[in-house]
C-alpha positions in Angstrom: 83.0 102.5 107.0 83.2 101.4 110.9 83.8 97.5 109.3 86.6 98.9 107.1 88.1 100.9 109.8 88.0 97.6 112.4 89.5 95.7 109.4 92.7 97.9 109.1 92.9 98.1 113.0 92.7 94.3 113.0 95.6 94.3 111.3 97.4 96.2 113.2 96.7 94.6 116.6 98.2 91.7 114.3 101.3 93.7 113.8 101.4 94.7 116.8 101.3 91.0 118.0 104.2 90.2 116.0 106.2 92.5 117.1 109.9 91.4 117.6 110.5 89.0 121.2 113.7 86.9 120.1 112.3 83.0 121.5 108.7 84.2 121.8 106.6 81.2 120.0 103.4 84.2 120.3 105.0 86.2 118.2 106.4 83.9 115.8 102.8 82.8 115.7 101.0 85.8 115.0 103.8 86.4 112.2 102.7 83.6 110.4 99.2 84.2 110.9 99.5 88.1 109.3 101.3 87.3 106.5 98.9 83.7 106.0 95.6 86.9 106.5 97.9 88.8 103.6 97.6 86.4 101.0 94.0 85.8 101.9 92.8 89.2 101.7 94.6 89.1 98.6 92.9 86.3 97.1 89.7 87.7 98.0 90.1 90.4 95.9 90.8 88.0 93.2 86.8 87.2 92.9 86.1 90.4 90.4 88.3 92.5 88.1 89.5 95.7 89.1 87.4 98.6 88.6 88.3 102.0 88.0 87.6 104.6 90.2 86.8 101.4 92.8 86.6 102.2 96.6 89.3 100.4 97.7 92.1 103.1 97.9 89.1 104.5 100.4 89.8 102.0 102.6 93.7 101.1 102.7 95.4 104.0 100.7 98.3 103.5 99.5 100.4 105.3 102.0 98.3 103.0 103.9 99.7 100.0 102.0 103.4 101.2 102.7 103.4 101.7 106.3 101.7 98.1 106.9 104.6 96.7 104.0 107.0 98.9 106.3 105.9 96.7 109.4 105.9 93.6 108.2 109.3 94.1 106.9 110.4 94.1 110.4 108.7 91.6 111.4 110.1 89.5 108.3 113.6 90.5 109.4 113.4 89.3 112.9 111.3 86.4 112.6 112.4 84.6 109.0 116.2 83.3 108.3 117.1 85.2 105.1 119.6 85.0 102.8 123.1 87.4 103.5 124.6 86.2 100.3 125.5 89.6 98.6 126.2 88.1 95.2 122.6 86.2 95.4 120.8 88.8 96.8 122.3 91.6 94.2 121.3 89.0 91.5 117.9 88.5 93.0 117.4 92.2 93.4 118.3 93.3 89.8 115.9 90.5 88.2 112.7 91.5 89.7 113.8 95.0 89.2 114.1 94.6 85.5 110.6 92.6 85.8 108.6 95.0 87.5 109.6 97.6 84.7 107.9 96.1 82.1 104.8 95.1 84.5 102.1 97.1 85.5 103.2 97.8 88.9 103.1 101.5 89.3 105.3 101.7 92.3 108.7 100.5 91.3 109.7 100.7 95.0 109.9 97.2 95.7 111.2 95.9 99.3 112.9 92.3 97.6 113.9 89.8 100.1 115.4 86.5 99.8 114.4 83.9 102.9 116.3 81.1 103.7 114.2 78.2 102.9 114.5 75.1 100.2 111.2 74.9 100.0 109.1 76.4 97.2 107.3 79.8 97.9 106.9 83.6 96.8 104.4 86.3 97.9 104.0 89.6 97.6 102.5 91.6 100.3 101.4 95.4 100.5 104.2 98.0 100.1 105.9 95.9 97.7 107.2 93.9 99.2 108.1 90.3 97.8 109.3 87.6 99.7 111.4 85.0 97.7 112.3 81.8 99.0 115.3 80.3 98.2 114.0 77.3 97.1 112.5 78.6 94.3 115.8 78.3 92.5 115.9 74.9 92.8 112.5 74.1 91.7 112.8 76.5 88.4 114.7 75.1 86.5 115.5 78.2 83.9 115.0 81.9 83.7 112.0 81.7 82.2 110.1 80.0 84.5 111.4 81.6 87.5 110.8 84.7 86.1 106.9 83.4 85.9 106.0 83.1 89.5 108.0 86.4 90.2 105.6 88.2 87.1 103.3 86.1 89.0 103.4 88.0 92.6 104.3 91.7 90.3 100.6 91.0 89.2 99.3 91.1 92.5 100.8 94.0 93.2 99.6 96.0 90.3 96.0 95.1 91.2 96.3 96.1 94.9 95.2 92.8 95.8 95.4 93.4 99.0 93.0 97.1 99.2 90.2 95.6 97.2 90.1 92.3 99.6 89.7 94.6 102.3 86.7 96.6 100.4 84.8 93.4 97.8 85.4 90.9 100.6 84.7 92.6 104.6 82.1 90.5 105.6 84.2 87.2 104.6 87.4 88.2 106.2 85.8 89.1 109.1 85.0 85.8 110.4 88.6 84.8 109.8 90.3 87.6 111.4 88.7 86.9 114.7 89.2 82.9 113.9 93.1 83.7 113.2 93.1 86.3 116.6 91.0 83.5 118.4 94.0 81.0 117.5 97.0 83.2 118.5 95.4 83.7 121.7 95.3 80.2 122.1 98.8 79.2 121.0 100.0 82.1 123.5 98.0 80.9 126.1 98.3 77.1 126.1 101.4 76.1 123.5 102.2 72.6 122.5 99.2 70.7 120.5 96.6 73.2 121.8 98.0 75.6 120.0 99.2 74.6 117.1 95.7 72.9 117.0 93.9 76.2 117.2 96.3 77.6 114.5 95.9 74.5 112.1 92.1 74.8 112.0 92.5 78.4 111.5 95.0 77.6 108.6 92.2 75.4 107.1 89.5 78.2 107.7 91.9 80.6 106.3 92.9 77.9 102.8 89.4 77.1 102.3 87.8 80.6 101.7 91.5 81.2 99.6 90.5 78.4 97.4 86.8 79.5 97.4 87.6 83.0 96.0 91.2 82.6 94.3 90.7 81.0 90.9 89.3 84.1 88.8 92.0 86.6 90.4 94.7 84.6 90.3 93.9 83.3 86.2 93.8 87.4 85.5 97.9 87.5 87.6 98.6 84.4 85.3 97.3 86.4 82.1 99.2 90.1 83.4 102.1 87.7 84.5 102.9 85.8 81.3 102.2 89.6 79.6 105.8 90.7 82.0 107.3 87.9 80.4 107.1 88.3 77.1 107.8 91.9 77.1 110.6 91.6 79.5 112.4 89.3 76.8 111.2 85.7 78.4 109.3 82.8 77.3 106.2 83.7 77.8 105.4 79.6 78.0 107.5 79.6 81.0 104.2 80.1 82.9 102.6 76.9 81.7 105.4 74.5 81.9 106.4 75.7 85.8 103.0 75.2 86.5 103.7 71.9 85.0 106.2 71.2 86.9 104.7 71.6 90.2 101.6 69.6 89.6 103.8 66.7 88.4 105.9 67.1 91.9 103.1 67.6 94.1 100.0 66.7 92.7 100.1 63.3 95.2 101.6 64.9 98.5 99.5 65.4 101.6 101.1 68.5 102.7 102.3 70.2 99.5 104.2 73.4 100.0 102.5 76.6 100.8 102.9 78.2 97.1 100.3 75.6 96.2 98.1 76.1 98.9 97.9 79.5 98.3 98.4 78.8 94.3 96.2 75.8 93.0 97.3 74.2 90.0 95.0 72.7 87.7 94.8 71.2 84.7 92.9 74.1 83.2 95.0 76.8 84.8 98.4 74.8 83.0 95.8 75.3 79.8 94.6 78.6 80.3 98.1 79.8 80.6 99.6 77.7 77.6 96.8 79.1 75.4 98.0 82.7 76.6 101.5 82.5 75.8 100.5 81.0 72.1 98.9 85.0 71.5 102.6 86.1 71.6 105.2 85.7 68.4 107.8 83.1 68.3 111.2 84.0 69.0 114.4 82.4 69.8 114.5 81.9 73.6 118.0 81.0 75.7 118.0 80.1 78.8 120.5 82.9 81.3 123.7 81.2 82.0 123.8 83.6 84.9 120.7 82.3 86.6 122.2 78.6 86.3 125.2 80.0 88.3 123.0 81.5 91.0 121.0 78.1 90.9 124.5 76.5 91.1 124.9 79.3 94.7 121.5 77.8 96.0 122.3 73.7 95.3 125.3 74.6 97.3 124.0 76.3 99.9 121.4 73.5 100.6 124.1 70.7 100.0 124.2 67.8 103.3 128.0 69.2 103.1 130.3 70.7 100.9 132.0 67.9 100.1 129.3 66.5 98.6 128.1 69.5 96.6 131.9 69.1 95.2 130.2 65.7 94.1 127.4 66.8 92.5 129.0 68.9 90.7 131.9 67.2 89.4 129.2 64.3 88.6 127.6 66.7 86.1 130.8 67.1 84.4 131.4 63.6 83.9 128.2 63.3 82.2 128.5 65.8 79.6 127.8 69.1 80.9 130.7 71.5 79.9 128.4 74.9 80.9 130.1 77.2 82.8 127.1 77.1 85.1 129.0 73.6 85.8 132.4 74.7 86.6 131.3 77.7 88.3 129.2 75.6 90.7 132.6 73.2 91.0 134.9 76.4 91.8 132.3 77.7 94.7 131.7 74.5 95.9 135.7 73.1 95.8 136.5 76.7 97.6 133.3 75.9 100.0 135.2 72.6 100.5 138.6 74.4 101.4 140.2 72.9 98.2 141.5 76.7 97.5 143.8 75.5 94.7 141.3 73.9 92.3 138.7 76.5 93.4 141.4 79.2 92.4 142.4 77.6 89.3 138.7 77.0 87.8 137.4 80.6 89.0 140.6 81.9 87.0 139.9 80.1 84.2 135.5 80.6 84.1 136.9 84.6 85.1 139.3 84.5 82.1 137.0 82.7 79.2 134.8 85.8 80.1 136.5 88.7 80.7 133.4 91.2 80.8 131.1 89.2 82.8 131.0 90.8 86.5 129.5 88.1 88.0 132.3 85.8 87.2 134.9 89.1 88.3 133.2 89.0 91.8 133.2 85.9 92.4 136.0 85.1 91.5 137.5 87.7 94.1 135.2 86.2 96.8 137.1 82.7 95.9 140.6 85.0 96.6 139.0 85.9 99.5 138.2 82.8 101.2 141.7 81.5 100.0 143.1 84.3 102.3 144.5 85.8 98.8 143.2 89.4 100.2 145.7 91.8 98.2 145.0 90.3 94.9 141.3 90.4 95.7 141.7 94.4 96.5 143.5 95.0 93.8 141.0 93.0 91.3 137.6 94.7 93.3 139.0 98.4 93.5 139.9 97.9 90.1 136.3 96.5 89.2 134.9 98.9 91.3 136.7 101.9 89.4 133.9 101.3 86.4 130.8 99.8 88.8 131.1 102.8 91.7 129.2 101.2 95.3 128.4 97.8 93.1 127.1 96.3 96.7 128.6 92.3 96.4 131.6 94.1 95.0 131.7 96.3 98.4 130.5 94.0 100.5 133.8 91.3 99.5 136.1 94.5 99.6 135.2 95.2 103.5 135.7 91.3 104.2 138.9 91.2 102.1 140.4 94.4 103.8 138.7 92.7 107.3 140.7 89.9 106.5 144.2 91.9 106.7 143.0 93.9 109.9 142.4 97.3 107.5 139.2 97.7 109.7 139.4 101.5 109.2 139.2 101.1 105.1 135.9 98.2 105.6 134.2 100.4 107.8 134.2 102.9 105.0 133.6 100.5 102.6 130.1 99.7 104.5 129.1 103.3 105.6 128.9 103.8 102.1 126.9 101.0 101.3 124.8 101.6 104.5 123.9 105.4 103.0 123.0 103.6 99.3 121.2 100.9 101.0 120.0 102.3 104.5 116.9 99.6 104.9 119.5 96.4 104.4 120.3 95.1 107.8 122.8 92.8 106.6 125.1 95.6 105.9 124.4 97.2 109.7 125.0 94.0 111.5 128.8 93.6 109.5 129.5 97.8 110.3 128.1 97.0 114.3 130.8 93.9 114.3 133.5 95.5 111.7 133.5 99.5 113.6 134.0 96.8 117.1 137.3 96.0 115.6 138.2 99.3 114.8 137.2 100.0 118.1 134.8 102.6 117.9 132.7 102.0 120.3 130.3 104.6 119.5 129.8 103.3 116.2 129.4 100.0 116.7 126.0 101.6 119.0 125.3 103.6 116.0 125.1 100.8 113.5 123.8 98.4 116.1 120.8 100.9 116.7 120.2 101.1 113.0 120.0 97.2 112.7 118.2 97.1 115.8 115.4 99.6 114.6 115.0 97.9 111.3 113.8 94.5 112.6 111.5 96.4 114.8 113.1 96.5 118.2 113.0 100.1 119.0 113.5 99.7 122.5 117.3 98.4 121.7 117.7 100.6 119.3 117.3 103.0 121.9 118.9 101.8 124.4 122.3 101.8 122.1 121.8 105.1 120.9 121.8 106.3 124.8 124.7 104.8 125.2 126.4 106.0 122.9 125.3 109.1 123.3 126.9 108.9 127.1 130.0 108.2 125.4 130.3 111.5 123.3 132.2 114.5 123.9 130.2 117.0 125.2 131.3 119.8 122.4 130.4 116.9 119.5 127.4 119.2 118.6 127.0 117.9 115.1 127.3 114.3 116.2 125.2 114.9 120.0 122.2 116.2 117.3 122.4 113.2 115.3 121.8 110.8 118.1 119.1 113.2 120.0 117.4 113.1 116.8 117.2 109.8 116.1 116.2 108.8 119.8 113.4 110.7 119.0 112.5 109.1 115.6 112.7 105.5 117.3 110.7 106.9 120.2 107.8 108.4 118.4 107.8 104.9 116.3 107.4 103.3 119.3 104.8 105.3 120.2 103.3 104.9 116.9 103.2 101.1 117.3 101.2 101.7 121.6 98.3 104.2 119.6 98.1 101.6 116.6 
């Protein structure tokens, strides 16, 4: 009991080290290092199947589970770019919603978020929370096997990886913890090559016991994964040929990308997971034309400049591909560009072909939007918005469009209401702090800049904006003088929360 308790405290002090210091290279060290101790706890639960009635909800409960998942949340937010695209993120949202329904994750409250990175990498961590990186839509190169690593990390998840590493594996873990404290230390101490030394062997500590107790586990998240799949209406052999895929791609790199590390691909594993996919009936199997838009987002996104995703795409044109995946990438990328005519006219035209497709509707308006076309953009959104009430990218382009035509009063009530459905996305309290500024109210840009504040884990800001605003209120505000005392005291008893941890 006195092993498991150090564990959990451990981890804390590991929080607690990565606690939000804008420039600090500690805690953007010790970051790393927690969530790099996550996925190895987690794959040494992997080493036996779950039990029932096992001990492991002894040890990190799963109230536990969501307060550390809270945490790192924060620490995500400050530390890691991430993605503010509110048509991608809503896209990215909804799928592993609709996954995790037909998955064995009990908990459907999962904490999605979609990091800024062209590399190749997913993880889930306790307190569902799943970290996506962008890159992962370029690698996939259909639903089906995106949808695979995402059933993938739902797995995880559902097993509690990350309680039962704590409870089969103590004595293991252990050893690393105080190798991954040892190297923090270190890096915080001395920097520059000692400490990224100290880190890397702890890195190769840390990847050497995954490897050592990964396989089993993660073959039983491949078997539960490719399960999601096929009940969620995928190809279940979208498993087996992503895995493929990334053994063909990486299979003679020297530093392949951490999904690997932390994921080994073998020959057998491509097998095993082939062999499971076969149990399942045939059925006819499309690929989503509205993933190959959101791909279409990403290649953009990651384009050397938007001329030359302009290129790329009108290069797939000329070669035969007439999908509207195709000209929607060209319209986004042409209105990236500033060519707001030819973006206008093929957005029209994808938005026209299909009516009752939303995704097309909004982004379409967003094109409007950026080709300062605001009032037809209102009109289309409120209209849209009529039949898909506090739609978020639909709200989100509303506030910019009525931003755009200095109607800062109607955007700031466009984003309180998302900022009540959605209170835990900061994107939406950074754009009310800068969009209430313009309004000029003063008090609520404090308001929403304490809310933002307090979500990436600075509670001493978030504090610090609340006094102020609250040394800007009238005096016989009662309602609104409440509010702020109130929440003072929430961010100063998490603060406090953090000191006893």
């Amino acid at each position: 009991m006195i092993k498991k308790l150090l564990m959990v405290r451990i981890l804390v002090k590991l929080v607690k080290l990565a606690r939000p210091n804008f420039g600090s290279y500690r805690s953007s060290a010790a970051l790393g290092l927690l969530i790099l101790l996550f996925n190895f706890s987690a794959a040494a639960a992997r080493q036996e199947l779950p039990e029932m009635g096992d001990t492991s909800s002894a040890s990190v409960s799963p109230a536990v589970e969501r307060i550390i998942g809270e945490d790192l949340l924060r620490q995500i937010r400050a530390q890691l770019p991430t993605i503010d695209d509110p048509i991608l993120k809503y896209y990215t949202e909804l799928h592993l919603y609709n996954l995790a329904v037909h998955s064995e994750v009990k908990d459907k409250a999962l904490h999605p978020v979609l990091i800024d990175s062209s590399d190749i990498n997913a993880f889930a961590a306790p307190g569902g929370v799943v970290g996506i990186n962008a890159g992962l839509y370029l690698f996939a190169h259909d639903i089906h096997e995106f949808s695979s690593v995402l059933a993938h990390e739902l797995a995880h998840l559902s097993q509690r990886h990350f309680a039962r590493g704590i409870e089969i594996q103590q004595r293991q873990t252990l050893p690393y913890v105080a190798t991954l404290l040892g190297a923090i230390l270190i890096a915080a101490a001395a920097g520059g090559e000692a400490g990224m030394a100290a880190i890397s062997s702890a890195q190769a500590a840390a990847q050497m016991g995954q490897l050592r107790y990964s396989r089993s586990r993660e073959q039983e998240a491949d078997r539960l994964g490719v399960d999601t799949l096929y009940t969620a209406g995928f190809d279940p052999n979208g498993m087996a040929r992503m895995f493929g895929r990334m053994q063909r791609a990486f299979r003679f790199d020297r530093k392949p990308p951490e999904f690997m590390l932390t994921h080994p691909v073998t020959e057998s594993r491509i097998t095993d997971a082939r062999n499971q996919s076969e149990k399942y009936k045939e059925r006819e199997i499309q690929d989503s034309p509205e993933y190959q838009m959101m791909r279409a987002r990403v290649q953009i996104y990651y384009a050397d400049t938007p001329a030359a995703a302009v290129t790329l795409f009108r290069d797939k044109i000329a070669r035969g591909d007439r999908s509207d995946a195709a000209f929607y990438g060209l319209a986004v990328a042409q209105a990236k560009a500033g060519n707001f005519s030819e973006a206008l006219e093929s957005a029209r035209l994808l938005h026209i072909k299909k009516p009752d497709s939303l995704l097309l509707a909004i982004s379409y308006a967003e094109i409007l939007v950026m080709s300062k076309r605001n009032e037809e953009a209102i009109k289309l959104l409120r209209g849209l918005l009529e039949i898909n009430p506090n739609n978020q990218p639909m709200a989100m382009i509303l506030s910019k469009a009525y931003t755009n035509e200095n109607r800062f009063n109607e955007a700031v009530a466009v984003l309180k209401t998302q900022s009540t459905l959605h209170p835990n996305d900061h994107d939406i309290w950074y754009e009310l702090a800068e969009i209430t500024g313009l309004a000029g109210d003063v008090i609520g840009v404090h308001l929403a800049r304490a809310e933002f504040f307090a979500l990436v884990g600075n509670y001493r800001k978030a504090v610090e904006h609340l006094e102020y605003a609250r040394g800007l209120t009238d005096r016989d505000d009662f309602k609104l003088s409440a509010k702020l005392n109130q929440r003072i005291i929430d961010f100063q008893n998490a603060m406090q929360g953090r000191k006893k941890a």
